[in-house]
Backbone and ligand atoms as CSV (ligand in chain L), in Angstrom:
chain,resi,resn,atom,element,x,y,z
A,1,UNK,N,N,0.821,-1.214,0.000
A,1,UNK,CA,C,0.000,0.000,0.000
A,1,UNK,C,C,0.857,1.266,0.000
A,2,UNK,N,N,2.011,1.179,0.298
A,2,UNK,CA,C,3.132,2.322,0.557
A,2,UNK,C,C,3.086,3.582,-0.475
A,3,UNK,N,N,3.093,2.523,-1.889
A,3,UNK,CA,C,3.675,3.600,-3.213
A,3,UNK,C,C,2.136,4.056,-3.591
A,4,UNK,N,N,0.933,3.600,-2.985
A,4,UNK,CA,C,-0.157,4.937,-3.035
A,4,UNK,C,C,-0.008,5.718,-1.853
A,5,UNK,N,N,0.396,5.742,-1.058
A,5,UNK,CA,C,0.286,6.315,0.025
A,5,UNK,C,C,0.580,8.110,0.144
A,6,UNK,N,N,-0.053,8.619,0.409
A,6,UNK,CA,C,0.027,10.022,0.276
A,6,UNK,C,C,1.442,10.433,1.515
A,7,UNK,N,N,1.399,9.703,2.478
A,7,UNK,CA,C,1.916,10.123,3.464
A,7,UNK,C,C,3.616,9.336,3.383
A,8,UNK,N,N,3.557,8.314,2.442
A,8,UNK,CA,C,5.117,7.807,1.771
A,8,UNK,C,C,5.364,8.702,1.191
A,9,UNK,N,N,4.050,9.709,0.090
A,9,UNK,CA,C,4.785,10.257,-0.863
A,9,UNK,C,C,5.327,11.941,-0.344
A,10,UNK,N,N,4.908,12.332,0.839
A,10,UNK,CA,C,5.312,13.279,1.405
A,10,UNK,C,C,6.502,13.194,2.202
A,11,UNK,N,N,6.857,12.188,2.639
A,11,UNK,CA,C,7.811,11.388,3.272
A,11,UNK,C,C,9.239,12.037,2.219
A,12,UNK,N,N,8.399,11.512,0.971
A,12,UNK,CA,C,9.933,10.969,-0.097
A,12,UNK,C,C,9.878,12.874,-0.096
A,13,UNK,N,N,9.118,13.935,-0.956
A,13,UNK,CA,C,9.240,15.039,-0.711
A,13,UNK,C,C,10.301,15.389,0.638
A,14,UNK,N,N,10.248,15.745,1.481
A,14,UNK,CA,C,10.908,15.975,2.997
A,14,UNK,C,C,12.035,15.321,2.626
A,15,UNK,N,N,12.445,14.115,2.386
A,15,UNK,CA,C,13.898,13.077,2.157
A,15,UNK,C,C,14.477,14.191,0.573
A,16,UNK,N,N,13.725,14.439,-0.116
A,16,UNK,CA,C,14.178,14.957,-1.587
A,16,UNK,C,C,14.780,16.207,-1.289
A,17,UNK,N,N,13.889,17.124,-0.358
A,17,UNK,CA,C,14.282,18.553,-0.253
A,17,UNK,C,C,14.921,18.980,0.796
A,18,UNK,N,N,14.878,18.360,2.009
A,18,UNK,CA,C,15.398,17.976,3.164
A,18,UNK,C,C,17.079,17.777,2.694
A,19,UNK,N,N,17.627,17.050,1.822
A,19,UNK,CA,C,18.809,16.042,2.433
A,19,UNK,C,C,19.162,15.724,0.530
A,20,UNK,N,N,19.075,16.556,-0.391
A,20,UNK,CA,C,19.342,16.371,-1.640
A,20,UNK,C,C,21.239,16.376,-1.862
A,21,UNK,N,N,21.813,16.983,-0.720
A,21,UNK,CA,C,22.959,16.961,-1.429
A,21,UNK,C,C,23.599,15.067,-0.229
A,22,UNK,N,N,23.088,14.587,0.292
A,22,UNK,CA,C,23.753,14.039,0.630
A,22,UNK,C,C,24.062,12.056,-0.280
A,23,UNK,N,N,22.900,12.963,-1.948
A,23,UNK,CA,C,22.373,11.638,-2.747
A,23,UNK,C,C,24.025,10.754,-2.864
A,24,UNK,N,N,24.659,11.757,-3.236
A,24,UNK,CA,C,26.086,10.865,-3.642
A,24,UNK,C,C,27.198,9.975,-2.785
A,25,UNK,N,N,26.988,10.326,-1.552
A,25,UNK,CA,C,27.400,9.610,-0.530
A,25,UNK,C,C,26.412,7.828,-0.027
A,26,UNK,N,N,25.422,8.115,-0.779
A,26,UNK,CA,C,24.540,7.100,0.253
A,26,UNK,C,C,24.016,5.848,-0.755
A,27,UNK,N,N,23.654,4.859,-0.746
A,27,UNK,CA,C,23.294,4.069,-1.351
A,27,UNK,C,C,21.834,3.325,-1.021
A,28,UNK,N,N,21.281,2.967,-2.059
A,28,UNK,CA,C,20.064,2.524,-1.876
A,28,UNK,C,C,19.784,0.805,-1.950
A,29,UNK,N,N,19.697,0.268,-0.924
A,29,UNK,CA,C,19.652,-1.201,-1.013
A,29,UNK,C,C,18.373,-1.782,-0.461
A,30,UNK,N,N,18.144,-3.011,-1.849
A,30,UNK,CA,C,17.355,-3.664,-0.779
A,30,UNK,C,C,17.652,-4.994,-0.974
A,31,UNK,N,N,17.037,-5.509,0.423
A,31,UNK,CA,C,17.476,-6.447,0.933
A,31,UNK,C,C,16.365,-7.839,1.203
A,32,UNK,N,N,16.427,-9.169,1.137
A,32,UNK,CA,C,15.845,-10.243,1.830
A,32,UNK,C,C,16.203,-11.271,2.200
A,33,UNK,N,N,15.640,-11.595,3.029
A,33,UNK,CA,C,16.210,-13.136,3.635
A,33,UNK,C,C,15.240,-14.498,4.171
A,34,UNK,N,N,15.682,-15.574,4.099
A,34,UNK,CA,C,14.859,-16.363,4.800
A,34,UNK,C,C,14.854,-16.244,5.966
A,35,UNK,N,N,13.549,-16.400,7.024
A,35,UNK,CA,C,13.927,-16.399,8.380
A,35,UNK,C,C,13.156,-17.487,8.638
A,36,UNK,N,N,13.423,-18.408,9.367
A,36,UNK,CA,C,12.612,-20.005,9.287
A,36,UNK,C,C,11.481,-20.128,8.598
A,37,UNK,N,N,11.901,-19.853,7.203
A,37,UNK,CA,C,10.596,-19.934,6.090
A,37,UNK,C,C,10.120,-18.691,5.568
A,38,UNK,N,N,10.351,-17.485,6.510
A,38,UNK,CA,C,9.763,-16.741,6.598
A,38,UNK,C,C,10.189,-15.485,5.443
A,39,UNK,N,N,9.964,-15.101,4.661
A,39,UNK,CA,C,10.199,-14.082,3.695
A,39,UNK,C,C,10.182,-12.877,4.407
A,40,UNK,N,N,11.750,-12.465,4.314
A,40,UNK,CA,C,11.789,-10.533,4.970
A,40,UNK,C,C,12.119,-9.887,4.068
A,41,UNK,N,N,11.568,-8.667,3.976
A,41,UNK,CA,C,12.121,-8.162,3.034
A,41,UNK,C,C,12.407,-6.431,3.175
A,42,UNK,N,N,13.060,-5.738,2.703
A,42,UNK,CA,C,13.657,-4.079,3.275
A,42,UNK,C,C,14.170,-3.862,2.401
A,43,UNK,N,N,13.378,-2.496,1.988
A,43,UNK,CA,C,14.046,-1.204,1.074
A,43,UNK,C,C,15.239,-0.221,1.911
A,44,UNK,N,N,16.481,-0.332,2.010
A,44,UNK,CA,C,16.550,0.849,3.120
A,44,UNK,C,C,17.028,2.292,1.896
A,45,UNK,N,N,16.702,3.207,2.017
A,45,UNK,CA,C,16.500,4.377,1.311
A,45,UNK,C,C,18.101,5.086,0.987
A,46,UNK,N,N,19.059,5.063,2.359
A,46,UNK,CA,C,20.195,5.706,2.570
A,46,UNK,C,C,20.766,5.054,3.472
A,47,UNK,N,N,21.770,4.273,2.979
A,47,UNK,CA,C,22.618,3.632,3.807
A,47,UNK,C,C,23.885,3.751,3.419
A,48,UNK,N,N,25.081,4.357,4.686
A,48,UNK,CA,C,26.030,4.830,4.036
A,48,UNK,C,C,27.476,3.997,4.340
A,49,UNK,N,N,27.610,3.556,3.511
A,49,UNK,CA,C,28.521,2.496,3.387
A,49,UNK,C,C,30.052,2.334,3.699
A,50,UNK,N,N,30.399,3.569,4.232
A,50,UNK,CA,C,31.572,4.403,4.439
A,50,UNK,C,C,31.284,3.835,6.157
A,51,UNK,N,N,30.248,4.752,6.799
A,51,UNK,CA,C,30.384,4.714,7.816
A,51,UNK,C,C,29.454,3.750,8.672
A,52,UNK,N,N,28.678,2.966,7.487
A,52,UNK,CA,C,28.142,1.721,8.086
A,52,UNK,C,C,26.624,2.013,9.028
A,53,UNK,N,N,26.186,2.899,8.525
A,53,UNK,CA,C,25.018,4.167,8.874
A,53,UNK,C,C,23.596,3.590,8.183
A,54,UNK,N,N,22.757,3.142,8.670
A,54,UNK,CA,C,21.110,3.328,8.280
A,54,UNK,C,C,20.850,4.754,8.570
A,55,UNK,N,N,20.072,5.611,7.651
A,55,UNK,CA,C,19.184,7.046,7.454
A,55,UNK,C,C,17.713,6.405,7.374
A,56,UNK,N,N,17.229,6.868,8.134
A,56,UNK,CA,C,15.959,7.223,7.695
A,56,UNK,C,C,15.243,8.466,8.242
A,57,UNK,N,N,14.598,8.743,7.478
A,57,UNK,CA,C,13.521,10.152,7.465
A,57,UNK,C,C,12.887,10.014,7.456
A,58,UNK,N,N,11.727,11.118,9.196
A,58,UNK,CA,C,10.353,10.690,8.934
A,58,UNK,C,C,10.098,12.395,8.957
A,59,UNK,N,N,8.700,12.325,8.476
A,59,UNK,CA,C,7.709,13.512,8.220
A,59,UNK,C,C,7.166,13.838,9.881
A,60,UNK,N,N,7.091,13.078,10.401
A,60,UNK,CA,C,6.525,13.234,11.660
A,60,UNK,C,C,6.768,14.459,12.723
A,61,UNK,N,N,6.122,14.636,13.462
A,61,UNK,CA,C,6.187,15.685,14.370
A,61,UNK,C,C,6.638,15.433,15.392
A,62,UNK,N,N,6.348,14.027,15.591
A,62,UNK,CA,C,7.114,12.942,17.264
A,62,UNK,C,C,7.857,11.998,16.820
A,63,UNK,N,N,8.719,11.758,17.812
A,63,UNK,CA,C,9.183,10.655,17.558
A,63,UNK,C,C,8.828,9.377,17.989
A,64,UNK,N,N,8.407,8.479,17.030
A,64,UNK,CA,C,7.325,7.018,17.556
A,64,UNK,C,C,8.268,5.776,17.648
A,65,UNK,N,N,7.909,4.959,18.814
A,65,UNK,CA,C,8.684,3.544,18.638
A,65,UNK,C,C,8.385,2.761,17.170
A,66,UNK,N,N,7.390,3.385,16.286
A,66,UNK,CA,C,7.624,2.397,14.990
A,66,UNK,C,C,8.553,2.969,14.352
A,67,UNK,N,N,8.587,3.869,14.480
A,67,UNK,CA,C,10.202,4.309,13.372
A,67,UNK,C,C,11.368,3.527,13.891
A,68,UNK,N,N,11.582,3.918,14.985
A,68,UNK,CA,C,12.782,3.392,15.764
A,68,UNK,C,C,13.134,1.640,15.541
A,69,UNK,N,N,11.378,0.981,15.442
A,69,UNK,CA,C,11.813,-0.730,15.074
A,69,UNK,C,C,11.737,-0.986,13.093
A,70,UNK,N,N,11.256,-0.180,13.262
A,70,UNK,CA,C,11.713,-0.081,10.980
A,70,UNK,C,C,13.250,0.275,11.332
A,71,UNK,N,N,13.628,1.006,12.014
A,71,UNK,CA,C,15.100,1.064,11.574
A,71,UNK,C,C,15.892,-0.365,12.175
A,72,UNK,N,N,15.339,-0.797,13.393
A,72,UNK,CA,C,16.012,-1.934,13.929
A,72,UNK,C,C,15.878,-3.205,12.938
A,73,UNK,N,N,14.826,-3.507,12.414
A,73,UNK,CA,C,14.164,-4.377,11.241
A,73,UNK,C,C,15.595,-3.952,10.821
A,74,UNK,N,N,15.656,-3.226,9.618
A,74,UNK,CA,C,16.631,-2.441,9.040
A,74,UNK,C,C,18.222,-3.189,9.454
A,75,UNK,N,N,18.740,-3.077,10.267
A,75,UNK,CA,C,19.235,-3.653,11.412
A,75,UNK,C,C,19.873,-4.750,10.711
A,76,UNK,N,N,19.046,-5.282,11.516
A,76,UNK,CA,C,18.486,-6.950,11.938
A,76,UNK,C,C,18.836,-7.727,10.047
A,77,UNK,N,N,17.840,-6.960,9.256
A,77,UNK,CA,C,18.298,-7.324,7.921
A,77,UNK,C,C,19.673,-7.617,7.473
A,78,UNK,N,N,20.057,-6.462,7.690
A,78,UNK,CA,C,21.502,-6.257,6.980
A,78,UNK,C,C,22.447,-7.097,7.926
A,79,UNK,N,N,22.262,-7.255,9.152
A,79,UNK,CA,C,22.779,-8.678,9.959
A,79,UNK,C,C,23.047,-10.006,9.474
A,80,UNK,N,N,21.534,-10.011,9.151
A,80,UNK,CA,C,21.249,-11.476,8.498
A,80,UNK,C,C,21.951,-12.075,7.109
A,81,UNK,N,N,22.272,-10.897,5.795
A,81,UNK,CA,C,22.511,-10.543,5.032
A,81,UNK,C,C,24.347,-10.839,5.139
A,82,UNK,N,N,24.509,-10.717,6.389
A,82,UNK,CA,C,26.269,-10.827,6.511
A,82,UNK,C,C,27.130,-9.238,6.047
A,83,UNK,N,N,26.335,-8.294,6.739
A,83,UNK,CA,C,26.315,-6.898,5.760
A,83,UNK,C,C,26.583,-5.887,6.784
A,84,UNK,N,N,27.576,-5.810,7.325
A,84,UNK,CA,C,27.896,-4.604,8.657
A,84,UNK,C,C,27.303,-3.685,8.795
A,85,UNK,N,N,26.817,-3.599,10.337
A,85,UNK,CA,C,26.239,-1.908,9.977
A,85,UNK,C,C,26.409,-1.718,11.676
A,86,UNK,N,N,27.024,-0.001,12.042
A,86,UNK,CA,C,27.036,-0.017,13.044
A,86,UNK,C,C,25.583,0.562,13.980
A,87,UNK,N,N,24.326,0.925,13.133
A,87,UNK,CA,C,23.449,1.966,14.066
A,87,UNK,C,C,22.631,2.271,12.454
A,88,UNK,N,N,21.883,3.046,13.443
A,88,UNK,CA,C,21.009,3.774,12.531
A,88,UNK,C,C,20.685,5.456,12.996
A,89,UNK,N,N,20.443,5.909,12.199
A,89,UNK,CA,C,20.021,7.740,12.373
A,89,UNK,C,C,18.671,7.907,11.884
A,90,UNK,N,N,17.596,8.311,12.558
A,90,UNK,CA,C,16.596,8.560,11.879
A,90,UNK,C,C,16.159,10.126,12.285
A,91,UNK,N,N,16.072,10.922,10.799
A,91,UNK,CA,C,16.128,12.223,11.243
A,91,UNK,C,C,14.381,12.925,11.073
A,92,UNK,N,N,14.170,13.440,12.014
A,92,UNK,CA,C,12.939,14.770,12.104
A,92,UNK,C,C,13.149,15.853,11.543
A,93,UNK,N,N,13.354,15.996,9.977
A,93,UNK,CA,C,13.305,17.549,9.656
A,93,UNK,C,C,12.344,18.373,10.068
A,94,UNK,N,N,11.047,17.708,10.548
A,94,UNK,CA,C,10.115,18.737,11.282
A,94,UNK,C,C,10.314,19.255,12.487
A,95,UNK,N,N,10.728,18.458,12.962
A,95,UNK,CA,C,11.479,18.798,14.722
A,95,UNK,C,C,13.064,19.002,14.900
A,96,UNK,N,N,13.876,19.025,13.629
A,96,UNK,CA,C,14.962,19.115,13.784
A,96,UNK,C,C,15.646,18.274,14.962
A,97,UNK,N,N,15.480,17.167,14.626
A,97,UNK,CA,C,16.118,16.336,15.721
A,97,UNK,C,C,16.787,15.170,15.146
A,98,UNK,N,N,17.598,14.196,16.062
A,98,UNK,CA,C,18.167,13.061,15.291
A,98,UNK,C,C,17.703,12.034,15.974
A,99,UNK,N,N,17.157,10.859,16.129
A,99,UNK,CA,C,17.280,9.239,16.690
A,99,UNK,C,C,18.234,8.307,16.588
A,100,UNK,N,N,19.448,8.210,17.455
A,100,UNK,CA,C,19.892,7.342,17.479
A,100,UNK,C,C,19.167,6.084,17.599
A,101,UNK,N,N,19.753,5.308,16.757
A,101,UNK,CA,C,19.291,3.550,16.970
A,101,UNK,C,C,20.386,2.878,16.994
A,102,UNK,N,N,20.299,1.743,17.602
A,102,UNK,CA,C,21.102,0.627,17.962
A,102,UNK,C,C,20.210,-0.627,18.117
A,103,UNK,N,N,20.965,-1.816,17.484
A,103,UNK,CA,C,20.250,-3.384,17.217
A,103,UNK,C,C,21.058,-4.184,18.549
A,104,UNK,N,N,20.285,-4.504,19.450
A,104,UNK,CA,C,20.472,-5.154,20.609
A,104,UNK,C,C,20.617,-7.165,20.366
A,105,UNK,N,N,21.146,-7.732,21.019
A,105,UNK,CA,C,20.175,-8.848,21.693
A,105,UNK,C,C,19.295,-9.076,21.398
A,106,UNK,N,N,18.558,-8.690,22.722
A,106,UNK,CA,C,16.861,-8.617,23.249
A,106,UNK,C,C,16.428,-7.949,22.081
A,107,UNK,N,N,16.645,-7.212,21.249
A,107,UNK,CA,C,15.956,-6.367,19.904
A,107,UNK,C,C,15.689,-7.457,19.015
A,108,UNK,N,N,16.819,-8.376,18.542
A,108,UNK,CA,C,16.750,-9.622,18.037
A,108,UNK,C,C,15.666,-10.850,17.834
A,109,UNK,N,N,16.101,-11.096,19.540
A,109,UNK,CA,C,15.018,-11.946,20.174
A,109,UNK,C,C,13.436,-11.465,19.733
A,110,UNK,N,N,13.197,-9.873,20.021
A,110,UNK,CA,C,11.767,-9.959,20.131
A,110,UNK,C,C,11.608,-9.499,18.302
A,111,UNK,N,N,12.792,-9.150,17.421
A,111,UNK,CA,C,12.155,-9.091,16.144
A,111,UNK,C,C,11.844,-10.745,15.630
A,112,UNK,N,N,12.533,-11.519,16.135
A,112,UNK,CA,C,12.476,-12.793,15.149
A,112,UNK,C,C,10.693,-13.517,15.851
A,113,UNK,N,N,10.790,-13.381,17.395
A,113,UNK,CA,C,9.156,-13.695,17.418
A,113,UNK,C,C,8.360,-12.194,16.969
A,114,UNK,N,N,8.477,-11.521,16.405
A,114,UNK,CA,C,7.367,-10.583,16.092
A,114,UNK,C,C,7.393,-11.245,14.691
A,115,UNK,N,N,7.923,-11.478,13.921
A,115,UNK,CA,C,7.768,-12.128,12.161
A,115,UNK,C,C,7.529,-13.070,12.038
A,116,UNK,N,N,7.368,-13.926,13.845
A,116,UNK,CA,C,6.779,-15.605,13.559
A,116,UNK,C,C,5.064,-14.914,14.093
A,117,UNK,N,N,5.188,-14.347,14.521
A,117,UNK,CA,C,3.857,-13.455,14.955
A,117,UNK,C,C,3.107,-13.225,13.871
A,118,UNK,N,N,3.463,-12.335,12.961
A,118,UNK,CA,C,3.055,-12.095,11.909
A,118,UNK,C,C,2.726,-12.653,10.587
A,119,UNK,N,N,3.559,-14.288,10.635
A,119,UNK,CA,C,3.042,-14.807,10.038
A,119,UNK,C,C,2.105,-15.508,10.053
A,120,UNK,N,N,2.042,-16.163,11.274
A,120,UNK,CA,C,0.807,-16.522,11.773
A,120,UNK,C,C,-0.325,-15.736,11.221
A,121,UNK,N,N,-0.544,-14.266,11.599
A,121,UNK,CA,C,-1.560,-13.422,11.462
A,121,UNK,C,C,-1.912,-13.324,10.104
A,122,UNK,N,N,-1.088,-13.539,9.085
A,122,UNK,CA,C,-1.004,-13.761,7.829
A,122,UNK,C,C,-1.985,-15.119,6.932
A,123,UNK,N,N,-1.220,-15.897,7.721
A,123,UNK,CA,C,-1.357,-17.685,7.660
A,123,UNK,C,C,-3.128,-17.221,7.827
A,124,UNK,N,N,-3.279,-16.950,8.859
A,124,UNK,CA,C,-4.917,-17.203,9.343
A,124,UNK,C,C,-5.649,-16.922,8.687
A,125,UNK,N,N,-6.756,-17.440,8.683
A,125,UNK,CA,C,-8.182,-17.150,7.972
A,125,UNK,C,C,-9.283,-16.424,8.577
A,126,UNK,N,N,-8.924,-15.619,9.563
A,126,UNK,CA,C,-9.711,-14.926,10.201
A,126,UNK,C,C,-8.972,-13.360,10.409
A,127,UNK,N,N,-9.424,-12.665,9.979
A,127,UNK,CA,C,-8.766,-11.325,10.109
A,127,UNK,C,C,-8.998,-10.432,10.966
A,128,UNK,N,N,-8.117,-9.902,11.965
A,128,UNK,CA,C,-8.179,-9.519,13.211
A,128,UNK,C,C,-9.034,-8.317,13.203
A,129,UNK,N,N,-9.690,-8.073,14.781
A,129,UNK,CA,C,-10.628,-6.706,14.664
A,129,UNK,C,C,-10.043,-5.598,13.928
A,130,UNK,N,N,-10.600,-4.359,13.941
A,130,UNK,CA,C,-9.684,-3.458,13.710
A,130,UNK,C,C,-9.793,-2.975,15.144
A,131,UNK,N,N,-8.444,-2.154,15.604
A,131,UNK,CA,C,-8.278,-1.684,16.664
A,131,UNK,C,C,-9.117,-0.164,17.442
A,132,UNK,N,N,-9.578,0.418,16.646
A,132,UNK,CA,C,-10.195,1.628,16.704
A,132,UNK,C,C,-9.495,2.457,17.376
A,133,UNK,N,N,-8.230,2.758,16.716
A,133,UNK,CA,C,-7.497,3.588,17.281
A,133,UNK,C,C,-7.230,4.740,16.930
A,134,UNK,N,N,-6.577,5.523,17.399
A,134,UNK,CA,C,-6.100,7.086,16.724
A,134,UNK,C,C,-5.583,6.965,15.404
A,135,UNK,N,N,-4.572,6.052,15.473
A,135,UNK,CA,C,-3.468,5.528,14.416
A,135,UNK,C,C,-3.627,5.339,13.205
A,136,UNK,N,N,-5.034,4.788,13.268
A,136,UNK,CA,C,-5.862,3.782,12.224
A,136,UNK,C,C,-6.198,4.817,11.279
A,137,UNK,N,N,-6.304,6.285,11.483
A,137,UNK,CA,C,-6.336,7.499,10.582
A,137,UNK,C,C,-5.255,7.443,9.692
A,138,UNK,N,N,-4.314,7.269,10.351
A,138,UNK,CA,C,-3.041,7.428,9.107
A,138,UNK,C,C,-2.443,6.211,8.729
A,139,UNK,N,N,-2.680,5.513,9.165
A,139,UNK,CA,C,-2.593,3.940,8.640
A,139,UNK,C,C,-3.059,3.449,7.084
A,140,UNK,N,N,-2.229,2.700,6.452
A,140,UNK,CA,C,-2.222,2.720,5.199
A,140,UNK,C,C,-3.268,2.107,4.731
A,141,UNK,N,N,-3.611,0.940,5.677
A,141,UNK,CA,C,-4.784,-0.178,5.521
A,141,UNK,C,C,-6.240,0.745,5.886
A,142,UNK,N,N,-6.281,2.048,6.222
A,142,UNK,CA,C,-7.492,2.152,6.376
A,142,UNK,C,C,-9.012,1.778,5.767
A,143,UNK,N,N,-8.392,2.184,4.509
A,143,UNK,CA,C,-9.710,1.735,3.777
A,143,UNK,C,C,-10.141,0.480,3.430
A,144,UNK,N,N,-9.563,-0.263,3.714
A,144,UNK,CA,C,-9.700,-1.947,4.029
A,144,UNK,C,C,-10.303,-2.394,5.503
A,145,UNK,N,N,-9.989,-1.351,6.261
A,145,UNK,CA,C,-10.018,-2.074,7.890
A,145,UNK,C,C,-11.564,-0.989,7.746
A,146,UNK,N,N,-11.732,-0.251,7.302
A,146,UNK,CA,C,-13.152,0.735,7.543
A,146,UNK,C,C,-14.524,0.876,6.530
A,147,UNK,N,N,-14.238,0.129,5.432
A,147,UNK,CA,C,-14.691,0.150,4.284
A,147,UNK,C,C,-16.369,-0.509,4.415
A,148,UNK,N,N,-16.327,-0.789,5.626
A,148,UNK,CA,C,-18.060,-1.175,5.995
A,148,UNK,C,C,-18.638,0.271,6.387
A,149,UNK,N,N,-17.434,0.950,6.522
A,149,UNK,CA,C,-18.324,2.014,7.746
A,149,UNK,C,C,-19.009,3.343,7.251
L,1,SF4,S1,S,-6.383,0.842,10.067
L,1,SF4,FE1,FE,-4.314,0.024,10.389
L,1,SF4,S2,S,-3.933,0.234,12.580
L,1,SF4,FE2,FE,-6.138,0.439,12.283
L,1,SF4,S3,S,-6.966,-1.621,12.564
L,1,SF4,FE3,FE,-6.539,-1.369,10.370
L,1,SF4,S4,S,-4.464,-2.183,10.074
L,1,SF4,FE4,FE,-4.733,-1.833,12.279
């Protein structure tokens, strides 16, 4: 749902006008792997290969623990991959701020059961409530999860 997404495509705007001179330094990879069966897969946008750096850029006004585990995902990928990386940076041009990230252990542990999690949720034939949350506004699946309403 990403590449309709109004809010990817404002994203990529902010990354374009935001951070245009840093195109030649950074590289764009993507990446997949098996994980006990499991198909992963990651675009990472700017990854800088020099200094072994995940970028990512959000549009956001806060800073949310889902950014922070897309970058650990991120991570975790390029781990798996046999592909060094020391951290990640995820920057707020709206708030002018930076996020350090770092791929733990315990980060490990709980990404590899969150993707046996998810497949499950996948696997199933019953599709979970929707949550009725704040979130669910900017959430990509909306019109799938609301489309009765
Ligand atoms: S709109 Fe998104 S967050 Fe809300 S219930 Fe659907 S999938 Fe979950």
């Amino acid at each position: 749902m990403e590449q309709t997404s109004d809010l990817v495509a404002d994203g990529k705007i902010i990354e374009e006008e935001s951070y245009l001179q840093r195109s030649e330094k950074y590289s764009q990879i993507e990446l997949s792997h098996s994980y006990n069966g499991i198909s992963l897969r990651g675009k990472i946008d700017f990854f800088n290969t020099s200094k072994k750096i995940v970028h990512e850029t959000k549009r956001s006004n806060k800073v949310e623990s889902a950014h922070i585990w897309q970058v650990k995902f991120y991570l975790w990928l390029l781990k798996l991959n046999d592909i060094e990386a020391d951290g990640g940076i995820i920057e707020y041009p709206k708030l002018r701020v930076t996020e350090n990230v770092e791929l733990t252990d315990k980060d490990i542990k709980y990404l590899e059961s969150s993707v046996i999690e998810i497949e499950k949720l996948i696997s199933s034939n019953n599709c979970p409530s929707v949550i009725n949350a704040r979130i669910c506004k900017s959430c990509s699946y909306y019109d799938f999860c609301y489309a009765d309403e």
